[in-house]
C-alpha positions in Angstrom: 0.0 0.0 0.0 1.6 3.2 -1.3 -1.2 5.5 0.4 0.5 7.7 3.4 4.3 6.9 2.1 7.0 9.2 1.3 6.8 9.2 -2.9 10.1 10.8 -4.1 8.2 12.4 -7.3 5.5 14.0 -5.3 7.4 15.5 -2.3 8.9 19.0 -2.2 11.8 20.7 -1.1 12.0 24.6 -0.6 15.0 26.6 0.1 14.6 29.8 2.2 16.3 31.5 -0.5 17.7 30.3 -3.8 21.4 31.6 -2.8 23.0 31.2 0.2 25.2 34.0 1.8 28.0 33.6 4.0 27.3 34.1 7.9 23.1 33.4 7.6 20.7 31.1 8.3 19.2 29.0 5.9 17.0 26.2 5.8 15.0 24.2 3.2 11.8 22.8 4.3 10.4 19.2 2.6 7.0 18.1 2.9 6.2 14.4 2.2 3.8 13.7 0.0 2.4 9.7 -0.7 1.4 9.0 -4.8 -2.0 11.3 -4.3 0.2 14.2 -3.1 -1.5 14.3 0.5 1.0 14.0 3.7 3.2 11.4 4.2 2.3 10.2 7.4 0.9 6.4 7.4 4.4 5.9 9.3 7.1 7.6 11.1 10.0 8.8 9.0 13.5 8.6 9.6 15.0 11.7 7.8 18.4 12.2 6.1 19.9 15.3 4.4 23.8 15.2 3.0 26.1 16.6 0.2 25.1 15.0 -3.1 27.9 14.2 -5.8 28.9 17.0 -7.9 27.6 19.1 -4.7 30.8 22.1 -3.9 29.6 21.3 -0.2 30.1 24.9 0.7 26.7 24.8 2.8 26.9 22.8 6.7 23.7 20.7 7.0 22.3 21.0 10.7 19.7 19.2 12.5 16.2 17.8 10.5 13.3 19.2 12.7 10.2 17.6 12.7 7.1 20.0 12.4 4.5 17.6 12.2 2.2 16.2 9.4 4.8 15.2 7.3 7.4 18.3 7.0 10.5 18.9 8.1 12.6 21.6 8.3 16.6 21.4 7.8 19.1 24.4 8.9 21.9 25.1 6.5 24.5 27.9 7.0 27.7 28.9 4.9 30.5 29.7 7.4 31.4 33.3 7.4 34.3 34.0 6.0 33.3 31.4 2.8 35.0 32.5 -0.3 33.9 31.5 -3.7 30.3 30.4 -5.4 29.3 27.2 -6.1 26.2 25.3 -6.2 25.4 22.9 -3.3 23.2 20.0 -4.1 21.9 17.8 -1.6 20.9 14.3 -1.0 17.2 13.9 0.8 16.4 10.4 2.1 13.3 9.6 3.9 12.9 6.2 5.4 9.9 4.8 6.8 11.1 1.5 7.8 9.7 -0.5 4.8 11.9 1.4 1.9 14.0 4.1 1.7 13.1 6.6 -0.6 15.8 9.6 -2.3 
């Protein structure tokens, strides 16, 4: 049964902003959605957020919060002092015990 479980097509990620400056907070908040895009929530999910390939890894990935209802929020910061662009890409896994889903 797919109903209630984290779909990887149908879920969302938003950035607080589209670029990151040094020295402020950042976050990017996912909601889960199952198949018929309502919340993800027929089980508890494990969240994980890293660096994906090709990512400069400029960003440092903090803590997942939970705020209920199937989203999460994930705190991201540039160290002050950062010098150079790039583009950070990340890696979002959500597991509800039964499969993994990126």
């Amino acid at each position: 049964e797919l109903v209630g479980r984290p779909d990887a097509v149908a879920s969302q990620a938003v950035p607080s902003n589209a670029c990151f400056a040094p020295g402020r907070a950042e976050s990017i908040t996912i909601a889960l959605l199952d198949w018929q895009n309502q919340p993800a929530t027929a089980r508890p999910v494990t969240l994980r957020v890293s660096h994906a390939p090709g990512s400069a890894g400029l960003s440092t990935i903090g803590a997942v919060e939970d705020l209920g209802n199937g989203v999460f929020r994930v705190a991201l910061s540039v160290p002050a002092g950062t010098v150079g662009a790039g583009l950070d890409r990340f890696r979002i896994v959500a597991d509800d015990g039964l499969r993994p889903v990126v």
